[in-house]
N, C-alpha and C positions, 0 to 999 in steps of 0.2 A: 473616502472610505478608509479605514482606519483596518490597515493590514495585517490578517491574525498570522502571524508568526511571530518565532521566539528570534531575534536576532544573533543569540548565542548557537543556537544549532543551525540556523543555516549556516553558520560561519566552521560549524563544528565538521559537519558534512564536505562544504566547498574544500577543508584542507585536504581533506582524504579523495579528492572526486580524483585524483591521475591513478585512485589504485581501485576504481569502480570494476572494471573488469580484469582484474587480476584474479582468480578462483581462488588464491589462495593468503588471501589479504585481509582486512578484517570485514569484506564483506564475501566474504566465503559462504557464510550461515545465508544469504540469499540467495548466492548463486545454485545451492543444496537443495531448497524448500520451493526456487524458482519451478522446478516442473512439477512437481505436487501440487500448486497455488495453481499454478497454469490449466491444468488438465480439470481441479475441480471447477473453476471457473466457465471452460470449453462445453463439459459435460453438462455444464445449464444451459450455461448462454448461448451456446453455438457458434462459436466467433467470427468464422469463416462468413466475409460478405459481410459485417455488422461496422458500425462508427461507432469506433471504443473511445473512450477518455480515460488517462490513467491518470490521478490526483497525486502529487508528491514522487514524481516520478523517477527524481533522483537520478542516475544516470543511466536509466533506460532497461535493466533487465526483465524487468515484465513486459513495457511498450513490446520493448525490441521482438520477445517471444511472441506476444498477442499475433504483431503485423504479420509473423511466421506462420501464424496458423490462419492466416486469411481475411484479418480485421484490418479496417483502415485505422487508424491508431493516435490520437496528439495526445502526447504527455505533458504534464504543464507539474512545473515547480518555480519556488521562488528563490532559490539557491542557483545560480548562473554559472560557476565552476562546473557540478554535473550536470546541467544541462548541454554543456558546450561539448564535455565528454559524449554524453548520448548521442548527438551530434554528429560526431564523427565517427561513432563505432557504427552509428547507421552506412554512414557515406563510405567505412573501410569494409562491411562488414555487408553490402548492398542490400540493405534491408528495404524500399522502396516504401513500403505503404506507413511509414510513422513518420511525424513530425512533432515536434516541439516547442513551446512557448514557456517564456517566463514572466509567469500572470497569477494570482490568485486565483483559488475556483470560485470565492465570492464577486469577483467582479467580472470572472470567466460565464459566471452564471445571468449577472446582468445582459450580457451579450449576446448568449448562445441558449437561452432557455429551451429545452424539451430538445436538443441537439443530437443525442447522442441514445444509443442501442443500451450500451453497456456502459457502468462507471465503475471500476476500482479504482478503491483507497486503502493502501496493502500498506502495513509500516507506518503511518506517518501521523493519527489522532494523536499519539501518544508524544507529540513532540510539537505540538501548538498549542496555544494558551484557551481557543475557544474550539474545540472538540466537536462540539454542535451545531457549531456554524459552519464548519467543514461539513458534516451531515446536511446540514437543510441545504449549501448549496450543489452538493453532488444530486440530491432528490430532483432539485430545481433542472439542473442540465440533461437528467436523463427524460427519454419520451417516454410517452403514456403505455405503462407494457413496459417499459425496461425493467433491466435486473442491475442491482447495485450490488458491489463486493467490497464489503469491508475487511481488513484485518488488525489486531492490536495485542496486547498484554493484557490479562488479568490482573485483577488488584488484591491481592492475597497473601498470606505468610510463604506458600509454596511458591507462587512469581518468583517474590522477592529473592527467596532464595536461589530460583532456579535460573531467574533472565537477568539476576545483577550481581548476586555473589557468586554462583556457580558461571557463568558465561563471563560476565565480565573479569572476574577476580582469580578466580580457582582455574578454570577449562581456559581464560583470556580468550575464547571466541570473539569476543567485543573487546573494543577499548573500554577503558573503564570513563565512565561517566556518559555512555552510549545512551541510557534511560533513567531516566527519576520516577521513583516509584509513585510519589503523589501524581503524577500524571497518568497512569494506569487503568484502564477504564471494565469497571464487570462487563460481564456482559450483557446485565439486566440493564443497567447503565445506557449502554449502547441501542442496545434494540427500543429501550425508552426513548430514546434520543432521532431513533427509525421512524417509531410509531408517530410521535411529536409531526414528523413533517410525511404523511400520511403511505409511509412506507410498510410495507406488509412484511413480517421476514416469513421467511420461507424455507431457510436450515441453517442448522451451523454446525461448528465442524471446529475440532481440536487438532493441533499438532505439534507432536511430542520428540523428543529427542534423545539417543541413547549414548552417553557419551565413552561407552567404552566399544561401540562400533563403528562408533561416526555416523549411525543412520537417523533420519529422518521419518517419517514417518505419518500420516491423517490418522485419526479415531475421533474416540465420541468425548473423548476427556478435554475440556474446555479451561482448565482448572490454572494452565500456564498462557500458552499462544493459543489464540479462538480465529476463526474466518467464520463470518456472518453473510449470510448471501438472503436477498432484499428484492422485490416486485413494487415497482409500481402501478399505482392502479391507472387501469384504461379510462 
């Protein structure tokens, strides 16, 4: 099987994984948006008691949250630096119900078909070369009745400005070269890419950022960062 990732961004991720849980590092802007993602997700899915899978997990700040709120939890990415981090902010941090692997979801899916309650893919379409194939194998892993969470970038002149000149360049919330706008996905896009592998979506949800308060924020405006939340059919 022929592994969809970009080998320059796992390598790009792996350097930065010893500053994954630092709040104040350049993965601050997750650790901010981390209980807003959290809570709209909870508020469907109901986590509490569910087998979640979190795709691209990176060094565990959603796992790590989900297993808090009662989800049994495996994260799977193919960057082995945060994973290793995850890892241990579990074992220092006694998070018990999450675990870890460094596996594709495509081959994760050959394995575990129909496995899992819940699937997010929070952050990561936007940083692999086959976008849709992450999609049909998240659809593949959840059971019949699951709820799928996705999140990513808009593909637009406001994006561009707002999640690569503004964040990376201007505000430096990001390193700079954190996203490539060709990879950016609508959101028509995306829920095409839902429907394709017989996913129902069911809402979505924008979120905005104010940079002269530091605050974060959910609404209806989709226009920058979007979260797409997805039903499978029974």
């Amino acid at each position: 099987m022929t592994i969809n990732a970009d080998p320059q961004e796992l390598a790009k991720f792996s350097e930065l994984a010893h500053r994954w849980w630092d709040t104040e590092s350049e993965f601050r802007p997750l650790h901010q948006i981390n209980p807003l993602r959290l809570d709209w997700i909870d508020q469907r899915a109901r986590l509490a008691g569910k087998r979640v899978l979190d795709v691209g997990c990176g060094g565990g700040i959603l796992s790590d949250a989900m297993a808090r709120r009662g989800a049994d939890v495996l994260g799977i990415d193919l960057a082995g630096k945060p994973l290793k981090v995850a890892q241990l902010h579990a074992l220092e941090a006694g998070t018990s119900r999450v675990d870890y692997r460094e596996v594709a979801a495509e081959a994760l899916a050959e394995e575990m078909p129909g496995a899992f309650d819940v699937v997010t893919c929070m952050e990561m379409l936007e940083h692999v070369p086959d976008p849709a194939s992450i999609v049909q194998a998240c659809a593949t892993l959840a059971k019949p009745g699951g709820w799928l969470f996705f999140s990513t970038i808009n593909r637009n002149p406001k994006a561009f400005l707002m999640a690569i000149v503004g964040a990376e360049h201007v505000l430096k919330l990001l390193p700079k070269g954190t996203h490539e706008y060709a990879r950016f996905l609508r959101p028509s896009e995306l829920a095409r890419a839902c429907r394709d592998t017989g996913l129902a979506l069911h809402e979505s949800c924008g979120l905005q950022y104010n940079p002269l308060t530091r605050r974060y924020w959910l609404s209806g405006d989709t226009s920058v960062n979007y979260m797409l939340a997805c039903r499978k059919a029974v």
